[in-house]
PyMOL CGO cylinders between C-alpha atoms (Angstrom):
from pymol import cmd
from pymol.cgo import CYLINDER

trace = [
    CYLINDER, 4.76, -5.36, 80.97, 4.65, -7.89, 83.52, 0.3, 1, 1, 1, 1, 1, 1,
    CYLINDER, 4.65, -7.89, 83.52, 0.72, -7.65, 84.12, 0.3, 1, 1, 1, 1, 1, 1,
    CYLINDER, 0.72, -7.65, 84.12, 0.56, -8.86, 80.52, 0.3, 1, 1, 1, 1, 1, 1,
    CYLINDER, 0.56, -8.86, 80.52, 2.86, -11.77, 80.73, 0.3, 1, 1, 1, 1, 1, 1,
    CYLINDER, 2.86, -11.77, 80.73, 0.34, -12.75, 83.74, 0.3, 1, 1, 1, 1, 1, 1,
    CYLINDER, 0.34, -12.75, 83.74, -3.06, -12.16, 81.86, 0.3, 1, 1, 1, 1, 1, 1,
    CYLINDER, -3.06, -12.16, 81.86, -1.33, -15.14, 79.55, 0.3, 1, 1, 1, 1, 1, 1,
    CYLINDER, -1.33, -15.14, 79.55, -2.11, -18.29, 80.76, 0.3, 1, 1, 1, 1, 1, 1,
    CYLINDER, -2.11, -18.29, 80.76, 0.97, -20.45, 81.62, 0.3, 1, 1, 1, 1, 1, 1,
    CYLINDER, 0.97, -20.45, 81.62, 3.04, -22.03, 84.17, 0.3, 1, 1, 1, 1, 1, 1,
    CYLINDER, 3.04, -22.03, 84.17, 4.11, -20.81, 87.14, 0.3, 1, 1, 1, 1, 1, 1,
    CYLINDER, 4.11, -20.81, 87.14, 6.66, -22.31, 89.82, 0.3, 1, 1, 1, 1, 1, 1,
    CYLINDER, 6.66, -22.31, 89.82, 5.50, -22.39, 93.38, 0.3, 1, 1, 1, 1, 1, 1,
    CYLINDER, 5.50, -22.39, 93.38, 8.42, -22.08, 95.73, 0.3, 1, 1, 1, 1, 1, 1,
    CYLINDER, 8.42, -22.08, 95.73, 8.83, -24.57, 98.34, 0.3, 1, 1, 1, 1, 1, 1,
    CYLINDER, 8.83, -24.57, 98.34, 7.88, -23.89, 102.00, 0.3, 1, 1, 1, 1, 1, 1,
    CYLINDER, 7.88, -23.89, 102.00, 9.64, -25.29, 105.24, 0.3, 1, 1, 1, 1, 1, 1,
    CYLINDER, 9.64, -25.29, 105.24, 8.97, -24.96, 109.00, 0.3, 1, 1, 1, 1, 1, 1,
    CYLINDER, 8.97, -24.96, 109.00, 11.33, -23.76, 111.31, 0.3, 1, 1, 1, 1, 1, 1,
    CYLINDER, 11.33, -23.76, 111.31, 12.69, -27.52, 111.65, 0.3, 1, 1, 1, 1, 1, 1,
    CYLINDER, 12.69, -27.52, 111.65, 13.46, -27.46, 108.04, 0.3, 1, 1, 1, 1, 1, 1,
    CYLINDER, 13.46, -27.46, 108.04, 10.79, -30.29, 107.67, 0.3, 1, 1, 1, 1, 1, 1,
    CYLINDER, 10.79, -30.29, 107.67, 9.39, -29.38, 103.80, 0.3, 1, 1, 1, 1, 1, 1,
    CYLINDER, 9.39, -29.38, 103.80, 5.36, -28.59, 103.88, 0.3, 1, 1, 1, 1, 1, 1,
    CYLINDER, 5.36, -28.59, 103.88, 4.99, -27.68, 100.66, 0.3, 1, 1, 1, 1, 1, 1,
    CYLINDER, 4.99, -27.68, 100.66, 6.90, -29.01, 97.84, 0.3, 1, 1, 1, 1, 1, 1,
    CYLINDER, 6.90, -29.01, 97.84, 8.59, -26.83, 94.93, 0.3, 1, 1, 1, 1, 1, 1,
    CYLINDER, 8.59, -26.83, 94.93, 6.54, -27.52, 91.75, 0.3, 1, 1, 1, 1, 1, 1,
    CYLINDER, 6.54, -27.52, 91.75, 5.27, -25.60, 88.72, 0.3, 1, 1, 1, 1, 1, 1,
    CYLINDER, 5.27, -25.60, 88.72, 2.23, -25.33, 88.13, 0.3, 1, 1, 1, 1, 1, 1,
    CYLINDER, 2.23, -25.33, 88.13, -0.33, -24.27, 85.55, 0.3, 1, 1, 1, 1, 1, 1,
    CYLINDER, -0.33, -24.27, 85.55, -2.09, -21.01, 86.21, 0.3, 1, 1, 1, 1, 1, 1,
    CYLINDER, -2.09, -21.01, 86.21, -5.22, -19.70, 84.18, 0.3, 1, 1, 1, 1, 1, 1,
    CYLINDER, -5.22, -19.70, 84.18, -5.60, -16.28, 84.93, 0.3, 1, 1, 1, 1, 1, 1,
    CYLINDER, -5.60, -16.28, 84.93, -5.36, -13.29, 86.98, 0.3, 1, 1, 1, 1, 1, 1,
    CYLINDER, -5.36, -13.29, 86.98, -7.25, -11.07, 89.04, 0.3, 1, 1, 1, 1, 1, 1,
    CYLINDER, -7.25, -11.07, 89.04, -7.42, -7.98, 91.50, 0.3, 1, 1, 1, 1, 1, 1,
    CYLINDER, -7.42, -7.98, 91.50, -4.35, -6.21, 89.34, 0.3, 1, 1, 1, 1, 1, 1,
    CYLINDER, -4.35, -6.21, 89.34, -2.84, -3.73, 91.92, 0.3, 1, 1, 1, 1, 1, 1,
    CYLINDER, -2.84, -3.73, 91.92, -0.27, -1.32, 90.51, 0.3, 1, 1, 1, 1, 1, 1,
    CYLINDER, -0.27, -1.32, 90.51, 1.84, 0.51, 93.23, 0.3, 1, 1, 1, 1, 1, 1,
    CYLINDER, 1.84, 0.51, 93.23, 5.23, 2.45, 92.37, 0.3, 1, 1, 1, 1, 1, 1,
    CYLINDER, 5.23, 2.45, 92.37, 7.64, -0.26, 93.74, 0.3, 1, 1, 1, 1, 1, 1,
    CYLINDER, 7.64, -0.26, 93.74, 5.28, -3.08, 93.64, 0.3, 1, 1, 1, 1, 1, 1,
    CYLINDER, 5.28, -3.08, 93.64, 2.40, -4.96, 91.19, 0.3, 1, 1, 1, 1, 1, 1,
    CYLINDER, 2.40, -4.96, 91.19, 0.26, -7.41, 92.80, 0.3, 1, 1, 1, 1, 1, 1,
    CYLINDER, 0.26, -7.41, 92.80, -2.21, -10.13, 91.76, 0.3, 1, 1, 1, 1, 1, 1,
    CYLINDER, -2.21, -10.13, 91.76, -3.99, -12.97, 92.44, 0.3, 1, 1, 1, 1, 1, 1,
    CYLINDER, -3.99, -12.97, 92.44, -3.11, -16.02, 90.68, 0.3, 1, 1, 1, 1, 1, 1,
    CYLINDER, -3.11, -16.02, 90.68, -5.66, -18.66, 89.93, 0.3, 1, 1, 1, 1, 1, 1,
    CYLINDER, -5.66, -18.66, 89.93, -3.11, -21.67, 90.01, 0.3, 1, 1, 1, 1, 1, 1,
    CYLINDER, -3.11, -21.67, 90.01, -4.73, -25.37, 89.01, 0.3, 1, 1, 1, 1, 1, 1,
    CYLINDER, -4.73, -25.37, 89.01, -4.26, -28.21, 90.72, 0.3, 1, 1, 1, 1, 1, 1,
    CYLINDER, -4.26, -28.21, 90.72, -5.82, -32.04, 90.88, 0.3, 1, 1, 1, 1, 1, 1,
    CYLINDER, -5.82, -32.04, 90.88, -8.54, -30.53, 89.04, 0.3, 1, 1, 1, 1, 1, 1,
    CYLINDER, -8.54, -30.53, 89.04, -9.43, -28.11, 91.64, 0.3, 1, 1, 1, 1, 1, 1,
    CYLINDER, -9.43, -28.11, 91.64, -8.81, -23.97, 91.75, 0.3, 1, 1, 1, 1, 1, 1,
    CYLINDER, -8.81, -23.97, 91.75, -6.42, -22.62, 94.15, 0.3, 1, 1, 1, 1, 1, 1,
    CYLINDER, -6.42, -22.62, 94.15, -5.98, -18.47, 94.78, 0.3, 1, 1, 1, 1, 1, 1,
    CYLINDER, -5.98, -18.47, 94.78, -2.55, -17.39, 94.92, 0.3, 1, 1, 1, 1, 1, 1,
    CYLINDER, -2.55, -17.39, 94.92, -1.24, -14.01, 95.96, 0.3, 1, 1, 1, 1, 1, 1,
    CYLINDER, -1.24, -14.01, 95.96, 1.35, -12.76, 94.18, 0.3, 1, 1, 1, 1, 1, 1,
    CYLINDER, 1.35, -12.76, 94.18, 3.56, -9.91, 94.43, 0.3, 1, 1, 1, 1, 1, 1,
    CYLINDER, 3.56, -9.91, 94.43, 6.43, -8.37, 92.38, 0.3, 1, 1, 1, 1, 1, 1,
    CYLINDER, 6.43, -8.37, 92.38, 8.52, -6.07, 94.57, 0.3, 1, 1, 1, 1, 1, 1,
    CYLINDER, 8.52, -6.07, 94.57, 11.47, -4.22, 94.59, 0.3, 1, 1, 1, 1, 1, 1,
    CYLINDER, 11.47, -4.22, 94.59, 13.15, -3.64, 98.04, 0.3, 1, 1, 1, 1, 1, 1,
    CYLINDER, 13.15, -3.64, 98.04, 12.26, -2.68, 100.57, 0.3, 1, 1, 1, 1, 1, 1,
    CYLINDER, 12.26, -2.68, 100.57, 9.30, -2.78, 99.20, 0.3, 1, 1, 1, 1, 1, 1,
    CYLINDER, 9.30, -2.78, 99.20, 8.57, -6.38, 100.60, 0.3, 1, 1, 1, 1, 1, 1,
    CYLINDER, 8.57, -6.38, 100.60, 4.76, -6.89, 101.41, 0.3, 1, 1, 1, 1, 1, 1,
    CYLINDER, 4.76, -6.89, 101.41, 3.82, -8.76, 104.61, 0.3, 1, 1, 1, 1, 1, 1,
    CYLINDER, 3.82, -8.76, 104.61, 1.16, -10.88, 105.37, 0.3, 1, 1, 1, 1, 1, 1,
    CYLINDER, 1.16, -10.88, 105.37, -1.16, -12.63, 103.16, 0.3, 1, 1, 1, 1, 1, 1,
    CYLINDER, -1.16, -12.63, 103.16, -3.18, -11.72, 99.98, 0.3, 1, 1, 1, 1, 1, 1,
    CYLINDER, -3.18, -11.72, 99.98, -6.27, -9.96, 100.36, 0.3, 1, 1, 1, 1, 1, 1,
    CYLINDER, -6.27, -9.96, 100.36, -9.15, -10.06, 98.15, 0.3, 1, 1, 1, 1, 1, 1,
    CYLINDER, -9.15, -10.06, 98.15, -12.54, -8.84, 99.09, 0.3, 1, 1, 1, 1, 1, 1,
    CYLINDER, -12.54, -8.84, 99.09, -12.04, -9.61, 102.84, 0.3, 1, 1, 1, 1, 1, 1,
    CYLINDER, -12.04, -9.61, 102.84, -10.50, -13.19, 102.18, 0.3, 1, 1, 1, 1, 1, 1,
    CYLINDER, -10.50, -13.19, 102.18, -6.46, -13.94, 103.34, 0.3, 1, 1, 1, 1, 1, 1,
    CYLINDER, -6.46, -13.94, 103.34, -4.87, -16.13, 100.03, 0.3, 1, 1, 1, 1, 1, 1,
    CYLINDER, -4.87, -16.13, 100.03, -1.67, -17.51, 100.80, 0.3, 1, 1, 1, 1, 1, 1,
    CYLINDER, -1.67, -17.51, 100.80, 1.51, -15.19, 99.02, 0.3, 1, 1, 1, 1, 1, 1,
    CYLINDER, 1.51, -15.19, 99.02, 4.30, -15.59, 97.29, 0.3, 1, 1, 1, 1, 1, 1,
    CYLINDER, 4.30, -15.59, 97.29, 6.65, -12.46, 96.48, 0.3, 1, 1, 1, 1, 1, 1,
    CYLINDER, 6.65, -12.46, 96.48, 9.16, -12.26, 93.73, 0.3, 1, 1, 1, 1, 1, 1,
    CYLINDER, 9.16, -12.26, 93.73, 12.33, -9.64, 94.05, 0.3, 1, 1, 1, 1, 1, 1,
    CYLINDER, 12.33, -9.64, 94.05, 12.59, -7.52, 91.17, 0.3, 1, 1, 1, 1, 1, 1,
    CYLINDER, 12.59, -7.52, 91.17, 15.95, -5.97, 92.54, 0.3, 1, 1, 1, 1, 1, 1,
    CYLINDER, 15.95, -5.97, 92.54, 17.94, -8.00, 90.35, 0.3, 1, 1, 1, 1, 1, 1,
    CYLINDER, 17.94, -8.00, 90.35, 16.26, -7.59, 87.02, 0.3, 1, 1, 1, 1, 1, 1,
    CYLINDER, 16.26, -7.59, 87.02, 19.06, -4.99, 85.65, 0.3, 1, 1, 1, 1, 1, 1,
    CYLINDER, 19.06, -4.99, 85.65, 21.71, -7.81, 86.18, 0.3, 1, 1, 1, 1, 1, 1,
    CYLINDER, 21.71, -7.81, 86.18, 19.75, -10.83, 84.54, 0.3, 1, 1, 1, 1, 1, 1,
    CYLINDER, 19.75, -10.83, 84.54, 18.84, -8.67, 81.24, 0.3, 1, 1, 1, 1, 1, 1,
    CYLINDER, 18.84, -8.67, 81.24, 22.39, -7.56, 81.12, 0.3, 1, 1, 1, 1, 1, 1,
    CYLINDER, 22.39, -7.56, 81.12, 23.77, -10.60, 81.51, 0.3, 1, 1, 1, 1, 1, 1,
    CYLINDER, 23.77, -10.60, 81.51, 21.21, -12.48, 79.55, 0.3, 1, 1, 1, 1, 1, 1,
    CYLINDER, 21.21, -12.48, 79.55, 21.79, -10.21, 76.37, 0.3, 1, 1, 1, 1, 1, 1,
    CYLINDER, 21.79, -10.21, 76.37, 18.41, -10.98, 75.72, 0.3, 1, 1, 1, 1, 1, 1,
    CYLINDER, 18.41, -10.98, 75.72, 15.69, -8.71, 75.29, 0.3, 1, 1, 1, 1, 1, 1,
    CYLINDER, 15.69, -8.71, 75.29, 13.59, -6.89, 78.24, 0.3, 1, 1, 1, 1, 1, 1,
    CYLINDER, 13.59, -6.89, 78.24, 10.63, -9.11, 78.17, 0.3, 1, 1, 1, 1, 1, 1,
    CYLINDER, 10.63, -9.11, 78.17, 12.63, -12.70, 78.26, 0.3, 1, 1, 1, 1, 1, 1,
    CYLINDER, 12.63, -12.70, 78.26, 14.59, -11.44, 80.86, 0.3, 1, 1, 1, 1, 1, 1,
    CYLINDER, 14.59, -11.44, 80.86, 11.05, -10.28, 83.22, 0.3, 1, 1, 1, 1, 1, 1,
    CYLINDER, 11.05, -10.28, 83.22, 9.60, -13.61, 81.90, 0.3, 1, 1, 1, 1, 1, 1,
    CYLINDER, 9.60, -13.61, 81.90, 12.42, -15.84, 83.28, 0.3, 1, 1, 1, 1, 1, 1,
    CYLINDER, 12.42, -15.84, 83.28, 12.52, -13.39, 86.33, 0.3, 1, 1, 1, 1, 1, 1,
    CYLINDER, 12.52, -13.39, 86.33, 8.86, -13.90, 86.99, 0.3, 1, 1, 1, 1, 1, 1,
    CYLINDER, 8.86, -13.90, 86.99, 7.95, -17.49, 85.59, 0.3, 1, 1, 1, 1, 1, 1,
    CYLINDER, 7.95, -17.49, 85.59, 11.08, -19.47, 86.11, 0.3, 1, 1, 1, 1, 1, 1,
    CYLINDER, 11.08, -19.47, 86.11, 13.57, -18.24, 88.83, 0.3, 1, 1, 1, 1, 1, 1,
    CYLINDER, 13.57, -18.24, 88.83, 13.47, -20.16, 92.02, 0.3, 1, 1, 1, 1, 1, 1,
    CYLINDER, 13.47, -20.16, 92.02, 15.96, -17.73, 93.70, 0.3, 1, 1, 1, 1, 1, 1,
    CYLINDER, 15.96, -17.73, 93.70, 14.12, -14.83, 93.52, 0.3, 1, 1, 1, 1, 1, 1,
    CYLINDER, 14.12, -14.83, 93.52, 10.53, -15.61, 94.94, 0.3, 1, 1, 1, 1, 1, 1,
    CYLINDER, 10.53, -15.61, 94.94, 9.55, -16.90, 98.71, 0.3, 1, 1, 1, 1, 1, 1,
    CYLINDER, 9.55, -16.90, 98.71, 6.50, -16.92, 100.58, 0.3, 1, 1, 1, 1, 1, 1,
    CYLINDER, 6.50, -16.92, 100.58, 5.43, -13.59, 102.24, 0.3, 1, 1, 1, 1, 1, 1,
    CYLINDER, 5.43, -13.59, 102.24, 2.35, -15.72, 103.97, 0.3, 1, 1, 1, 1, 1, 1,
    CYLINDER, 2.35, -15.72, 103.97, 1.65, -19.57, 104.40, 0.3, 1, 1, 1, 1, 1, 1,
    CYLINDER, 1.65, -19.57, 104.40, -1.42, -20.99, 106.22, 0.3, 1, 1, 1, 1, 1, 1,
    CYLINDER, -1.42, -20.99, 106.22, 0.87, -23.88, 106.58, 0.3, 1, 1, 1, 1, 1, 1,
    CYLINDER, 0.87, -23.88, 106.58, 3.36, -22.37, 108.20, 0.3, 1, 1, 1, 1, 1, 1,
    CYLINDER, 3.36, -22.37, 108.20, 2.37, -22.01, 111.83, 0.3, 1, 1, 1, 1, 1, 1,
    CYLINDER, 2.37, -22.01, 111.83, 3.99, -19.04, 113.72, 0.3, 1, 1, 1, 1, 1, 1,
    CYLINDER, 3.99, -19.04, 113.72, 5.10, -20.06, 117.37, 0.3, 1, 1, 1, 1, 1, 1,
    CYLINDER, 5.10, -20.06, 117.37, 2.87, -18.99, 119.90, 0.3, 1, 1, 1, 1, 1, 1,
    CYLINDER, 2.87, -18.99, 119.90, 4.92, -16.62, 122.43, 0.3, 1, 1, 1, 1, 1, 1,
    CYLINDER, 4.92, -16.62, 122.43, 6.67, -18.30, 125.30, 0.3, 1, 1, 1, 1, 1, 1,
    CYLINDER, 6.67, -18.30, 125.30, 5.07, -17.88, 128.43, 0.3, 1, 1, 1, 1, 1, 1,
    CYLINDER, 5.07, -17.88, 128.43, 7.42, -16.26, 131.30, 0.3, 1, 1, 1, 1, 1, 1,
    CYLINDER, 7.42, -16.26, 131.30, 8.89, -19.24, 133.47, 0.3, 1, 1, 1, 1, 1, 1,
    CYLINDER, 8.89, -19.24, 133.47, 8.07, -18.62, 137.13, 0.3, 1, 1, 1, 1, 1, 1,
    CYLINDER, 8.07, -18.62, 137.13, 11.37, -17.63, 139.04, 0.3, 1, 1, 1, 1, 1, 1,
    CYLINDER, 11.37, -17.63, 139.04, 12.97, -20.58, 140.34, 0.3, 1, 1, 1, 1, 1, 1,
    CYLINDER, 12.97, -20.58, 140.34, 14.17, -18.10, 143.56, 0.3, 1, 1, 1, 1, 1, 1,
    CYLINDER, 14.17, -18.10, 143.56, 12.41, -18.49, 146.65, 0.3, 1, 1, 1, 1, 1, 1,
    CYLINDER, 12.41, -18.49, 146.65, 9.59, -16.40, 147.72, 0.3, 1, 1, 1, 1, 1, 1,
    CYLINDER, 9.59, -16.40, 147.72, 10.11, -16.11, 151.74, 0.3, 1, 1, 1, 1, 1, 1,
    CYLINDER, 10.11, -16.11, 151.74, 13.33, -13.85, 150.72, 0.3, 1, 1, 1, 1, 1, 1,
    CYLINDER, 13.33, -13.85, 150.72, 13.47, -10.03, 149.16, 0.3, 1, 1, 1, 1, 1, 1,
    CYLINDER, 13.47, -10.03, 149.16, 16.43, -11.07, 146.98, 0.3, 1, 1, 1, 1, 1, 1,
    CYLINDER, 16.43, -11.07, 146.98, 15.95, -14.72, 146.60, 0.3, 1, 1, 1, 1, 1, 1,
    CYLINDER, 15.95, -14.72, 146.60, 18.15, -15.96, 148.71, 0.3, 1, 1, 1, 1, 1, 1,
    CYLINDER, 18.15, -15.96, 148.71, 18.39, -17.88, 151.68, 0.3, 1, 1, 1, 1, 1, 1,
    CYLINDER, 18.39, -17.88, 151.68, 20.44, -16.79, 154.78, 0.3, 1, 1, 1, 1, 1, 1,
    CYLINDER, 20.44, -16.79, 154.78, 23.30, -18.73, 154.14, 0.3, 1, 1, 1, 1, 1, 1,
    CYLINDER, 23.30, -18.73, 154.14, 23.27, -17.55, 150.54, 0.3, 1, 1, 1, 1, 1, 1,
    CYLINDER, 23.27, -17.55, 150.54, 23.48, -14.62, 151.61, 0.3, 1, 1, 1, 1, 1, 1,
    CYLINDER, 23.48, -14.62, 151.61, 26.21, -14.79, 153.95, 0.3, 1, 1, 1, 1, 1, 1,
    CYLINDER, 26.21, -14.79, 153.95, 28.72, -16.47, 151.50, 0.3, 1, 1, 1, 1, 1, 1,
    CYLINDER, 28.72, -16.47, 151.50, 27.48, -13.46, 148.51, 0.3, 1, 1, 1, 1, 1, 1,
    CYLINDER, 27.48, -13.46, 148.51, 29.24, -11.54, 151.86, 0.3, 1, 1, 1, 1, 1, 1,
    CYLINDER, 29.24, -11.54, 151.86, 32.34, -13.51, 152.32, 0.3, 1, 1, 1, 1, 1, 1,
    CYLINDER, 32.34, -13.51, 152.32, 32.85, -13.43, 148.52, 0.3, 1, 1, 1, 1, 1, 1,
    CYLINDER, 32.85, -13.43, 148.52, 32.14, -9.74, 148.03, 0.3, 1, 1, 1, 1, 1, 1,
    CYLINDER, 32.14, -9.74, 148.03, 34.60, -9.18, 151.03, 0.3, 1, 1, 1, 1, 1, 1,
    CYLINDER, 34.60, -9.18, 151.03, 37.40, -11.34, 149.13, 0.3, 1, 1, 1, 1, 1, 1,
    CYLINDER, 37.40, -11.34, 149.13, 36.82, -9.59, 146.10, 0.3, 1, 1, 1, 1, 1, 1,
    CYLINDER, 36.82, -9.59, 146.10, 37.10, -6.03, 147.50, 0.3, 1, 1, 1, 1, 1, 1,
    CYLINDER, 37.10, -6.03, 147.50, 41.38, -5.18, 147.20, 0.3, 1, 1, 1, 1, 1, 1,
    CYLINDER, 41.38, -5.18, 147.20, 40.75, -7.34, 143.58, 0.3, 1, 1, 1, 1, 1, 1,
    CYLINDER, 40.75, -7.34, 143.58, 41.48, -5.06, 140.73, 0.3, 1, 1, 1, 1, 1, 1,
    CYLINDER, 41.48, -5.06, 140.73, 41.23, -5.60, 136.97, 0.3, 1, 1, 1, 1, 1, 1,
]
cmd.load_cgo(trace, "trace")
C-alpha cells in the first residue's frame, strides 16, 4: 500500500538536519516529489528513491519505511551512487489509525507524507562525522619508568606510609 501512495506524485516533507552544535544545515520544508524508483521490498522495511524537485532542478532522495529495529544505516544506494536518506518509523502506525478512526490508508498517508515526528535522516552529506581524536602525548616525563620524578616519588612514599593504619 505504501509503494502506491509513492508512485503518486505529491508532496513530501523533508526533515530538518542539524550538526552536532545544533546549528540547522538543512531546513524542514515540503517539497514536491515526482516519482519513484529502485522499489525494494524487505519484510520489516520498503525502500525507494525519491525524485524530490527543487529550484527547478532534480534531487535523489533515499527513502526508507522501517519498523524497529529495522533502522537502515548509511546512505541510499542506487547503481553504485550514495543519495542522501531519510527513514520514517512505522512502529507507531497501529496507534495513529486507532486513534485517527480513520481508515488504513489516511492513516499510512499522514504517517508517510505529513508526520515530522516520525522520519530523520539515516545519512546526510552535510552532516560531517568528526574525524577521531588523535591520542594526546602523555604529559609524564620520559627519563622516569612511572613518570615521575624523584621527589614525586618520595612524597607517593610518605603518603602511602600515612595511609597504611587508614581504614574505610
Amino acid at each position: 500500500m505504501a509503494s502506491e501512495l509513492l508512485n503518486k506524485p505529491g508532496n513530501f516533507l523533508i526533515p530538518g538536519l542539524y550538526d552536532s552544535q545544533y546549528r540547522l544545515l538543512v531546513k524542514e520544508a515540503v517539497r514536491p516529489y515526482e516519482a519513484v524508483e529502485t522499489v525494494e521490498k524487505g519484510p520489516e522495511h520498503l525502500s525507494c528513491l525519491m525524485l524530490i524537485r527543487h529550484k527547478e532542478q532534480i534531487h535523489p532522495l533515499g527513502l526508507t519505511l522501517y519498523f524497529p529495529p529495522d533502522r537502515p544505516i548509511g546512505p541510499f544506494k542506487d547503481s553504485g551512487t550514495e543519495y542522501p536518506h531519510v527513514g520514517i518509523n512505522l512502529d507507531t502506525l497501529h496507534v495513529i489509525w486507532a486513534s485517527a478512526k480513520s481508515n488504513f490508508t489516511e492513516a499510512l498517508y499522514n504517517l508517510i507524507f505529513a508526520m515530522p515526528e516520525v522520519r530523520d535522516w539515516i545519512y546526510h552529506p552535510k552532516k560531517v562525522v568528526p574525524e577521531p581524536v588523535c591520542p594526546q602525548p602523555s604529559i609524564l616525563p620520559a627519563n622516569n619508568l612511572y613518570g615521575f620524578t624523584s621527589t614525586e616519588l618520595k612524597n607517593l612514599d610518605a603518603l602511602a606510609w600515612s595511609l597504611r593504619g587508614w581504614k574505610k
